[in-house]
Structure formats: structure tokens, C-alpha cells
C-alpha positions as CSV (number, residue, x, y, z in Angstrom):
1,X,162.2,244.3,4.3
2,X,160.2,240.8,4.0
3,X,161.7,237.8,5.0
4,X,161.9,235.2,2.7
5,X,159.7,232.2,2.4
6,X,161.8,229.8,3.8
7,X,160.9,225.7,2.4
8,X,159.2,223.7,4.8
9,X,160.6,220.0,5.7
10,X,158.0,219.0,2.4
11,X,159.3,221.6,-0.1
12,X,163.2,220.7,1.1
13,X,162.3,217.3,0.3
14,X,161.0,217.8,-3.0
15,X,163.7,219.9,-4.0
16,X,166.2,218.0,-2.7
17,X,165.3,215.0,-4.5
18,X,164.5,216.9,-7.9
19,X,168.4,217.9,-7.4
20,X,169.5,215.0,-6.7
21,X,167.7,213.0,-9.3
22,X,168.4,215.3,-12.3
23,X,171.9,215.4,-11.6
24,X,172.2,211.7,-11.4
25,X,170.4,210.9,-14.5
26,X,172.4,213.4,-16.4
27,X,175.1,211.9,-15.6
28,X,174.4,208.8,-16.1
29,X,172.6,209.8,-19.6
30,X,176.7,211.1,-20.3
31,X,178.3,209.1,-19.6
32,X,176.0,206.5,-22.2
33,X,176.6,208.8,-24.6
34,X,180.1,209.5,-24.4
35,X,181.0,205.6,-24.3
36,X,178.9,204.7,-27.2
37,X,179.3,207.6,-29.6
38,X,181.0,210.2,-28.1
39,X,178.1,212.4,-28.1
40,X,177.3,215.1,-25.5
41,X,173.7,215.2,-24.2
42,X,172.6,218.4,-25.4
43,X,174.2,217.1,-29.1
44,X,172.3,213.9,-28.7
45,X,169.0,216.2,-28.6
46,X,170.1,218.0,-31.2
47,X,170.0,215.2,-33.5
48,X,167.1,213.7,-31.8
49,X,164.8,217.0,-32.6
50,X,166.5,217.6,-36.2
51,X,165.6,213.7,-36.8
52,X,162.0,214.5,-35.8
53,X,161.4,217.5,-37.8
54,X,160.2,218.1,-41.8
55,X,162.7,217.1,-43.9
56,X,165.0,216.7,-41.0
57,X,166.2,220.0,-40.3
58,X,165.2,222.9,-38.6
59,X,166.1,226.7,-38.4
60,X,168.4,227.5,-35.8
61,X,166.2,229.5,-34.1
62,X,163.4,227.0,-33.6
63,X,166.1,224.4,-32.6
64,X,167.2,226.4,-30.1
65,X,163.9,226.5,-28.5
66,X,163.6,222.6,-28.7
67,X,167.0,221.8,-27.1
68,X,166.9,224.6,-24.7
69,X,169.9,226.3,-25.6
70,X,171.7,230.0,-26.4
71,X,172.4,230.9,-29.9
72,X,176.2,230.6,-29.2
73,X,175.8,227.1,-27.0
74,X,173.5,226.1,-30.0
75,X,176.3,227.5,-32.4
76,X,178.8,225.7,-30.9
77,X,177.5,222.2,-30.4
78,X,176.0,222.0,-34.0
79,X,179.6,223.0,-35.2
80,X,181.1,220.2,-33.5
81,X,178.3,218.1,-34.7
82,X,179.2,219.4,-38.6
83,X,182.6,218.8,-37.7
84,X,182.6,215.2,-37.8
85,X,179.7,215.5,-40.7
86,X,176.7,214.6,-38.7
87,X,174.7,217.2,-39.0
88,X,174.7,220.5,-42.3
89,X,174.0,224.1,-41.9
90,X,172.7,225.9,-45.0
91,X,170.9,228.6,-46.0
92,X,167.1,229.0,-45.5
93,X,165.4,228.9,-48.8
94,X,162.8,231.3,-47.9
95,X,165.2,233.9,-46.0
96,X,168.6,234.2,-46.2
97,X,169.1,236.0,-43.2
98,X,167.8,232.0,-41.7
99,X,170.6,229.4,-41.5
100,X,169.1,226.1,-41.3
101,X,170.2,222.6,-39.5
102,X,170.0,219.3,-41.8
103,X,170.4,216.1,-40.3
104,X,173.2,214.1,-42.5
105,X,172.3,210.3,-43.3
106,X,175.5,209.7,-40.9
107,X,174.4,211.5,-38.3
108,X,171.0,209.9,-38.9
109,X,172.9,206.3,-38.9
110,X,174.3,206.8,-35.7
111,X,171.5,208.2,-34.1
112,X,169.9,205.2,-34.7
113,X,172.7,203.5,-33.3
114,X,172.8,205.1,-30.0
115,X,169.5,205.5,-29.4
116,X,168.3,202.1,-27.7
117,X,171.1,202.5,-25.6
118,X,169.6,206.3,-24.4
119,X,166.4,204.7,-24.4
120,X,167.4,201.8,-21.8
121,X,168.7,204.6,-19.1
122,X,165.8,206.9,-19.4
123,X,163.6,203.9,-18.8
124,X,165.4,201.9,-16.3
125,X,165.8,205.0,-13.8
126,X,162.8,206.8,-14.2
127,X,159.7,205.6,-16.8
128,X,159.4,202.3,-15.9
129,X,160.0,202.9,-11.8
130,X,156.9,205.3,-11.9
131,X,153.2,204.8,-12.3
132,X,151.4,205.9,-15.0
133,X,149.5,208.5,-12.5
134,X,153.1,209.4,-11.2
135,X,154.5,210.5,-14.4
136,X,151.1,211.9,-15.2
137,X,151.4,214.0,-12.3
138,X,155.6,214.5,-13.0
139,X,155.0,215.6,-16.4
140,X,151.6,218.2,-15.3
141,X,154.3,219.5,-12.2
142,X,157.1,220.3,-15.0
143,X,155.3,222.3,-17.4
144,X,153.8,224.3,-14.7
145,X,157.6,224.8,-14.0
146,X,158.9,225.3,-17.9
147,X,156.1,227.6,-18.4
148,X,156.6,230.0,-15.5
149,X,160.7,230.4,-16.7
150,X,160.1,230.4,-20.1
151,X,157.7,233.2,-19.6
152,X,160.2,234.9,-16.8
């Protein structure tokens, strides 16, 4: 049997502080988003990539892919988001097997609400306390990383 690569004192480090970090701005990017619109993070990123797309919606499918989620988690969240009438699902015009999710003008109201707010933490504790040739090099390390698990 091999015997596993163990991290070195440098690789520890690195992950260690990756941990560390993400868990700390995710909370932080929560609890923001819980006091000023009662949102959860992956439903501010819903409305985020449904605000950014043709028309404002987007298939469930491809939405799923943006926000990194399950079908069900994905299900779930855009529920709660038509809930309180932020966001529609309807039926895809061109298959109607294909359920589409349409940005509401209040969910787009409050989006643009919230997001300064979003924009202030993700720039305070991490843009605007790197380089540009730090989050050059952040950004080239991370898709190395999404592409090897979305491909796994």
C-alpha cells in the first residue's frame, strides 16, 4: 500500500489559511446578508447571476452551474426566493420539459439594495488588501482548482 503524500510545513500553510479565510468571509458575507435583507448567500447569487443573464432569467439547469448548486439545493432556495416573490419559475418557451428562473422587478429592487453593502465586505477583506499580481495569481490558482473538480 503507498503511503500518502503528507503536506509539507508550505502546503499546511496554504491550506490552512485558504480554510481559514473562506470560512471567515463566508460568514461574514452572512451575516451582511441576513441583517440587510434576510438573504442567504447562495440566494444572493442566485439573484446576482439571474440579474446578469438575457432577459433576466435563466434555465435551471444553467443556474445551477453558475451558483454551484444541486438540482434539489437549487430547487429549494429558488422556492424560498418565489416565496416572498423575488424571483418566477415558468416554463421554457422552447422546451417544456425546461422550467425557467425570472428575476421579479422586486427581487431586482432589492438586489440593488443589498448589493453595495455585499460589495463593501468582499472588498474590504480581500480585493482591496491584495495586489493586482496577488489576485492575478489567486484567481489563475482557483480555476486550476474549479477545473480539476468540476471535471472529477
Amino acid at each position: 500500500m503507498t503511503q500518502p503524500r503528507w503536506l509539507d510545513q508550505t502546503e499546511m500553510a496554504a491550506w490552512r489559511a485558504f480554510l481559514t479565510t473562506s470560512h471567515l468571509l463566508e460568514r461574514r458575507i452572512e451575516e451582511q446578508l441576513k441583517a440587510s435583507a434576510g438573504l442567504t448567500h447562495p440566494q444572493y447569487e442566485i439573484l446576482v447571476r439571474l440579474a446578469g443573464a438575457t432577459g433576466r432569467r435563466l434555465r435551471m439547469t444553467e443556474l445551477a452551474k453558475g451558483v454551484v448548486a444541486s438540482k434539489s439545493a437549487l430547487t429549494y432556495q429558488v422556492g424560498r426566493l418565489e416565496e416572498v416573490g423575488l424571483v418566477e419559475r415558468t416554463t421554457c418557451p422552447s422546451d417544456d420539459r425546461g422550467v425557467l428562473a425570472v428575476l421579479t422587478p422586486a427581487g431586482a429592487r432589492l438586489l440593488e439594495k443589498v448589493a453595495p453593502g455585499h460589495l463593501e465586505i468582499v472588498r474590504e477583506y480581500l480585493i482591496d488588501r491584495l495586489s493586482r499580481e496577488e489576485l492575478r495569481a489567486m484567481t489563475s490558482a482557483m480555476r486550476k482548482t474549479e477545473e480539476a473538480l468540476r471535471s472529477g
